[in-house]
KEKE-177795 format. One record per residue: residue in one letter; y, z, x of N, C-alpha, C, O, CB in turn. Coordinates in steps of 0.02 Angstrom, whole numbers, plus 50000, padded with zeros to 5 digits. Each point is the difference from the previous one (the first is absolute). Glycine has a CB too. Layout:
BEGIN
aYZXYZXYZXYZXYZX;...
//
This chain:
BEGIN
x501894963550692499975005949958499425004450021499504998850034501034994949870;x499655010750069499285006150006499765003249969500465003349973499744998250090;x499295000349916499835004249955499555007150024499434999850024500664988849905;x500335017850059500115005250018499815004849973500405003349966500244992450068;x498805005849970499615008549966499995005650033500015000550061499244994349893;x500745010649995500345006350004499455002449980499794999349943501415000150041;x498385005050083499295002749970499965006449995500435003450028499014988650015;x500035011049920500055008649977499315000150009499624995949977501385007049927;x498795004050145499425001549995499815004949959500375004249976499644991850113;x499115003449898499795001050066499494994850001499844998149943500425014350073;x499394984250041499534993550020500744996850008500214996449955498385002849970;x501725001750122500484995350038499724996350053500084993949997500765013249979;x498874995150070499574998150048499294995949944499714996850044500775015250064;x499304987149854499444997849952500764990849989499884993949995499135024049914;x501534985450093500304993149968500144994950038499954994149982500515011649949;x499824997550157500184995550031499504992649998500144994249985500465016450078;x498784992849962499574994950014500054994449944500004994150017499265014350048;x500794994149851499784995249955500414995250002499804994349988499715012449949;x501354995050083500524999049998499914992250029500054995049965500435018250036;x499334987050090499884996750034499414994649986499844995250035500745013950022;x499174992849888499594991849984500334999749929499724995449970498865004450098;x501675001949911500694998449943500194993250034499854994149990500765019549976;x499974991050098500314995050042499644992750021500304994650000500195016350038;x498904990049977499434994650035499864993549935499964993949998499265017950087;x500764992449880499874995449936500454996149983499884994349983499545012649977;x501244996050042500524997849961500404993550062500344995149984499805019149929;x499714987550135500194994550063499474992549978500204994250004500035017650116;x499314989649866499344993249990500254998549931500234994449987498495009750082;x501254999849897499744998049920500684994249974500595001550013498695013449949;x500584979550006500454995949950500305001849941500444996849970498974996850068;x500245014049941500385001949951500034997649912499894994249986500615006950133;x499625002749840500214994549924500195005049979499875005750020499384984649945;x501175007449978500525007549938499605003549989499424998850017501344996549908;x499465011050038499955005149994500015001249916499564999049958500895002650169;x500295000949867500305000749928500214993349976500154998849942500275012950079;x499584985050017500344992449955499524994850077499795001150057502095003049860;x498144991650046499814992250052500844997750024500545000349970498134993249941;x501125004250157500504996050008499934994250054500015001250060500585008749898;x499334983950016499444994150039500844997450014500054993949999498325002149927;x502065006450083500544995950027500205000450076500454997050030499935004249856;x499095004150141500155001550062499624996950022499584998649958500845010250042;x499434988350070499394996350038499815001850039499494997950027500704995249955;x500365014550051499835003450049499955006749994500435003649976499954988350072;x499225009449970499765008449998500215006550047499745000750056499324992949908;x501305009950017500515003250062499105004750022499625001249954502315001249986;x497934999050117499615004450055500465004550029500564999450025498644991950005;x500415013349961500135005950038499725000450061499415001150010500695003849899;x500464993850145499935000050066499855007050064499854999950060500874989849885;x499365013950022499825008350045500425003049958500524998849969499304999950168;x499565008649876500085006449966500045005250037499984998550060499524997749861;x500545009150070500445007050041500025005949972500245000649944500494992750094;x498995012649999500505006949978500734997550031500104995850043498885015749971;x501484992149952500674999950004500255007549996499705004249966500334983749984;x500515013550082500245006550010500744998949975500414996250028498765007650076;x500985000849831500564999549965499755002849930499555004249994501014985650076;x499845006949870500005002549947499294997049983499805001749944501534999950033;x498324994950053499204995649967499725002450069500215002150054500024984149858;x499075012150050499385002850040499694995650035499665000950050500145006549877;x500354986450039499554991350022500424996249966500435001249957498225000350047;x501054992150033500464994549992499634992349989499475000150032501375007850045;x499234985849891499794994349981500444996650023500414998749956499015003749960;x500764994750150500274993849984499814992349992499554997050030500975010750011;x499824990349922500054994949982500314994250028500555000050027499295006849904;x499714987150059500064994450064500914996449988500514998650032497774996949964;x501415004349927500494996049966500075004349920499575003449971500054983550105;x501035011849905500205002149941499484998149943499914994349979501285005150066;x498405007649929499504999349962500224999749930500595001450006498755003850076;x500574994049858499994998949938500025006749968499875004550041499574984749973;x500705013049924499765003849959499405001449990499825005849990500954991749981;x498754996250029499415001949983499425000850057499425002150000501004992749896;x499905003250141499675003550100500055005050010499565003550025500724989950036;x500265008549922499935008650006499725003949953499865005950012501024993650039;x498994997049878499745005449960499134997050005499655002149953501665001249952;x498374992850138499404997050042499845007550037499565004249990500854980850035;x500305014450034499765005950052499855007649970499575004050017501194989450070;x499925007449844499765006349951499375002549972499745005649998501164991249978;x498904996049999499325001549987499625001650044499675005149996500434989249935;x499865001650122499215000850034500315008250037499545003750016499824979450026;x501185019049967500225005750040499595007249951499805004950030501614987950023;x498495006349843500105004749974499284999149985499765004449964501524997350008;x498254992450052499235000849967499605002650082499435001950009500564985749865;x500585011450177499705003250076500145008149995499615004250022500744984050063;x500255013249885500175007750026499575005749931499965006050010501604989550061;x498235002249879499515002249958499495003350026499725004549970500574987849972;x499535005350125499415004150015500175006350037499585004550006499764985449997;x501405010650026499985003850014500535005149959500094998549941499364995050154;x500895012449929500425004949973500704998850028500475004049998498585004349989;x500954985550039500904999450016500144996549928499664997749954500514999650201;x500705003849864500394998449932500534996450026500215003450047499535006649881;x500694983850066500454995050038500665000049961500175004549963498854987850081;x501205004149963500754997749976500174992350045500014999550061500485015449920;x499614980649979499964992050043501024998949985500385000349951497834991850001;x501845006850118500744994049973500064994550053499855000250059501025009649887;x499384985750021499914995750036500864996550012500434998549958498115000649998;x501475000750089500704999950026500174996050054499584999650045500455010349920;x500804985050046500164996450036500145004450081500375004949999500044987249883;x499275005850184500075005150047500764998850013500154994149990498565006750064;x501825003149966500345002850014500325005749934500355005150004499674984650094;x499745007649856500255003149916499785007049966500155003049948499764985050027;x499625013150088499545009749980500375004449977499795004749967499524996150122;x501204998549924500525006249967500614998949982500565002250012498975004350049;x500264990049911500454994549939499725000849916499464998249977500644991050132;x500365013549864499745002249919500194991149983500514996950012499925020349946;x498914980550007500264995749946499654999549925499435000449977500914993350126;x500425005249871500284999549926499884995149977500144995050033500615010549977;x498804993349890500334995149974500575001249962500095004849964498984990850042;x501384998650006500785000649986500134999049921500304994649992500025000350132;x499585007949822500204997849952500665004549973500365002950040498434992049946;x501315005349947500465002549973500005007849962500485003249980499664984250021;x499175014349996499935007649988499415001850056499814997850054500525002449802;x499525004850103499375004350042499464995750047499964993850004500065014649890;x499634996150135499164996150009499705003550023500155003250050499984987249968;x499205009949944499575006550028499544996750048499814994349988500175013549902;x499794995750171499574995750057499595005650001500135005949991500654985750090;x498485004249937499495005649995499694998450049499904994050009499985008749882;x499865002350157499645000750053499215003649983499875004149956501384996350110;x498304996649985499355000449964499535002250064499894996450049500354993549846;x499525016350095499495001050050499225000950003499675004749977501304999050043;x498814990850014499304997949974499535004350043500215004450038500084982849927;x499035011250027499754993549990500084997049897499965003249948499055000950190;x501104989849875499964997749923500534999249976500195002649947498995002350032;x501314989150076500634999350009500024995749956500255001249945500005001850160;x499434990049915499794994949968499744998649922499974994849967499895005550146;x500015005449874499855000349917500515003649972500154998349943498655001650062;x501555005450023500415002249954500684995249998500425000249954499035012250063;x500594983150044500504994849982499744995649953500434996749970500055004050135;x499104998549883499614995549956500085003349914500044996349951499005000250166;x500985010749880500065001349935500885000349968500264999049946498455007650079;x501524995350039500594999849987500454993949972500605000149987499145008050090;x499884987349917500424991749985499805003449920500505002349974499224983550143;x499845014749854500155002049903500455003449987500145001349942498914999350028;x501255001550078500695006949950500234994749993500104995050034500295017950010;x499764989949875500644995249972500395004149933499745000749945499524986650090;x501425015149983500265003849981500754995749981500284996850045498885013050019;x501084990449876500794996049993500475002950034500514996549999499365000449895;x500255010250151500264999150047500384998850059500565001050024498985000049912;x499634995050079499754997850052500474992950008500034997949942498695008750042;x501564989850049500014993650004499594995150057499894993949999501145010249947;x498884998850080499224996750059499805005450058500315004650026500164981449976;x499095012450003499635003750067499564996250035499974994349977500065015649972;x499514991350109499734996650030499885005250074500045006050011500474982249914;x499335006250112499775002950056500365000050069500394995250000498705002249939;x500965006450127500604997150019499635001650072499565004449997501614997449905;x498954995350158499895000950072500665004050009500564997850012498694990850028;x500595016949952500705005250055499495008549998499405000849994502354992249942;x498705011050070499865006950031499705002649920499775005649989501344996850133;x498954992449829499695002049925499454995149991499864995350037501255008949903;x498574997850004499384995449986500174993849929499884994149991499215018250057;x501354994749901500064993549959500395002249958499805005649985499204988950024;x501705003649949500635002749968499894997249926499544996649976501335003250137;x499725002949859500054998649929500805003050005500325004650025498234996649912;x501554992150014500894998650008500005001149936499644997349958500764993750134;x500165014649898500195000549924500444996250002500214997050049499565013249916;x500574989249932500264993650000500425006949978500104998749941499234986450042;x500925020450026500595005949969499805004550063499574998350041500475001849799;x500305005650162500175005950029499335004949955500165001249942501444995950088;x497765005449990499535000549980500145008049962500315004150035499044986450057;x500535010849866500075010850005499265002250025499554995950002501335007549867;x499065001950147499605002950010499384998649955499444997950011501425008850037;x499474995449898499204998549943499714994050017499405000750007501015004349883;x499854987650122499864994850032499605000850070499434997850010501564998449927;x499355006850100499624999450077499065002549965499514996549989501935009250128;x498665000549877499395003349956499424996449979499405000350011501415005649950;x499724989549992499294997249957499774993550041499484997149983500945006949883;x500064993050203499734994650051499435005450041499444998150015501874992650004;x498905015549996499605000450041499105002949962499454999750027501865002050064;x498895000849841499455002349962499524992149988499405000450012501415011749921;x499424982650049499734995550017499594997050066499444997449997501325003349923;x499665000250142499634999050050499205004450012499424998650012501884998250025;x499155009849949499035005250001499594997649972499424999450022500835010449968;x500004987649941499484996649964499544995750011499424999449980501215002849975;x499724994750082499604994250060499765000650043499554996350020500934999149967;x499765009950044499585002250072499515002049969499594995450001501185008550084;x499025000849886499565003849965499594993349981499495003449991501255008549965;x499064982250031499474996249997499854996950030499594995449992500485005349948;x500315001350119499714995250070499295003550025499985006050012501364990950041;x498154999549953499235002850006499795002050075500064995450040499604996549859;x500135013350123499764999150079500815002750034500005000350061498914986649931;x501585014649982500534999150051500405004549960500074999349939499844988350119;x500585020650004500425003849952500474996850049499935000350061499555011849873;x501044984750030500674997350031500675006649990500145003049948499414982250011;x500745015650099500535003049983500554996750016499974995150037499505013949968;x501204993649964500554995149979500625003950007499975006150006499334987249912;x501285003350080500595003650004500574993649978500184994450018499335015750086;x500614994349853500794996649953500585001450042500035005350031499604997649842;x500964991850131500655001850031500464994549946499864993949998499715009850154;x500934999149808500334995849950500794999450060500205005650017499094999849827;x500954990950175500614998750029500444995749939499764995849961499675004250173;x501215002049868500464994949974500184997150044500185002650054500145001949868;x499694987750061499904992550036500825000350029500124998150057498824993449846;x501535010650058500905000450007500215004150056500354997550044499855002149833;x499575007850128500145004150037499684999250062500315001050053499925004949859;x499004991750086499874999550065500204993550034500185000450058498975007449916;x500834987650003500484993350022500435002350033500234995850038499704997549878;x500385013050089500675000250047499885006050045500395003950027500514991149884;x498295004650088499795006250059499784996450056500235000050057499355009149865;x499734986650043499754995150045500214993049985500294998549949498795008750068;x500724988250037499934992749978499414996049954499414999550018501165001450087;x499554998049869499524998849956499874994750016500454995850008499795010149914;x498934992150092499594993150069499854995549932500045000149938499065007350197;x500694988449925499454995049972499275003249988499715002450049500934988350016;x499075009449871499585003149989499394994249991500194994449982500635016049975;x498684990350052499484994749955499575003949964499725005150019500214985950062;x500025005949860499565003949932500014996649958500374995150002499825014850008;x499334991849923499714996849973500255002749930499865005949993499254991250100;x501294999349844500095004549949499634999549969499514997450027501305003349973;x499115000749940499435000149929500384999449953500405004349982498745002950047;x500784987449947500125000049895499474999749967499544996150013501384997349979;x499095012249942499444998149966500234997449935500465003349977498825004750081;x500504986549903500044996649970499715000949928499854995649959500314999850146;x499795011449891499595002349938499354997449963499785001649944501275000950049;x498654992150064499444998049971499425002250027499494997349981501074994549990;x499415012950072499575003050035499994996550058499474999750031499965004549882;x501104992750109499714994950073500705002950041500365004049971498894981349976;x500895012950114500315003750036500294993650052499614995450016499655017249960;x501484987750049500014994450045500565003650080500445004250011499424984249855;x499785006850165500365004350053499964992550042499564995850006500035020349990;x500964984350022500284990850028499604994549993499634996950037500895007450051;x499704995349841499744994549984499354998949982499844994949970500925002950087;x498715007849964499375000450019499545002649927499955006050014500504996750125;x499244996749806499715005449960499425000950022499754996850046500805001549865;x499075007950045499525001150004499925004649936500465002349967499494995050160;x499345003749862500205005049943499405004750023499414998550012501174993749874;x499775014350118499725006350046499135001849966499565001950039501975004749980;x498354992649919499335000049982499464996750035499415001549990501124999949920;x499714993150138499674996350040499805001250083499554997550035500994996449873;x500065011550107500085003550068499555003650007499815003649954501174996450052;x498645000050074499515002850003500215005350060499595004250020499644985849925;
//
């Protein structure tokens, strides 16, 4: 797999370099979770060489071996507390190589809104985004494709609905500290496009919240007052 940023200047030339001990680091380092622990793995996917790339991305991460959810949101971070210093702005996806221009879908039975996120301060606004909790909603989470992270309605959403998901999200961005994240909503119905594209194998992470203030995402809790 690879993971594929889309850079905006200006300090483009200020990024490559940081980029490249991104890369350096992430080849050595052993790694540990992120948004959730996960001690079930024993092996730590490395990032084996990095790249400008010429196409729809600007640079490129690949990856030795099929990395985790929480490896990549490792490389998110350290990518959104490096590009802070300077005035570039990114967009991360991380994607199976031959699959770049390949839309993928989660397949359910109504809508799903997928939100794309352009950092620096990727990593936290995925992080605020696990509290929406709207009835709805029937899960959301996080997802490795050309999006950052969806929310599956459990109906055909109206407008006043999309609205008050996305008036919520500002809400959140807006207290992320040190970091203006920008974002972009795309609501697809799961039915109609099923018979545009193929709808893949996706890997992601859902969220239930459990109304006790704690939050679970495979199997895993945590309770976000504790997240640092």
């Amino acid at each position: 797999m690879r993971t594929y940023l889309k850079l905006y200047g200006p300090d483009l030339l200020k990024a490559l370099p940081i980029l490249e001990e991104i890369s350096t680091k992430f080849s050595e380092l052993s790694g540990s979770a992120s948004l959730r622990e996960d001690k079930s793995s024993k092996k730590v996917a490395r990032i084996k060489s990095s790249s400008v790339v010429i196409g729809n991305y600007d640079f490129s991460f690949d990856w030795h071996t099929e990395p985790t959810i929480d490896r990549v949101l490792n490389l998110i971070k350290e990518i959104d507390l490096k590009l802070l210093k300077t005035k570039v702005r990114y967009e991360a996806s991380t994607i199976k190589i031959g699959e770049e221009e390949q839309e993928k879908l989660i397949e359910t039975g109504y809508s799903v809104s997928y939100v794309k996120f352009t950092g620096p301060g990727i990593y936290y606004a995925l992080e605020k985004m696990i509290s929406i909790d709207l009835p709805q909603i029937d899960t959301h989470g996080l997802v490795l494709s050309q999006f950052d992270y969806f929310f599956s309605w459990n109906k055909t959403p109206s407008n006043e609905e999309i609205m008050k998901l996305i008036k919520l999200i500002e809400e959140l961005l807006y207290q992320i500290e040190n970091f203006k994240v920008l974002y972009n909503v795309t609501t697809k119905d799961s039915k109609k496009e099923k018979k545009k594209v193929k709808v893949l194998d996706l890997k992601y992470l859902k969220v239930k919240y459990d109304r006790s203030g704690t939050y679970q995402i495979d199997k895993a809790r945590f309770d976000l007052r504790r997240m640092t």
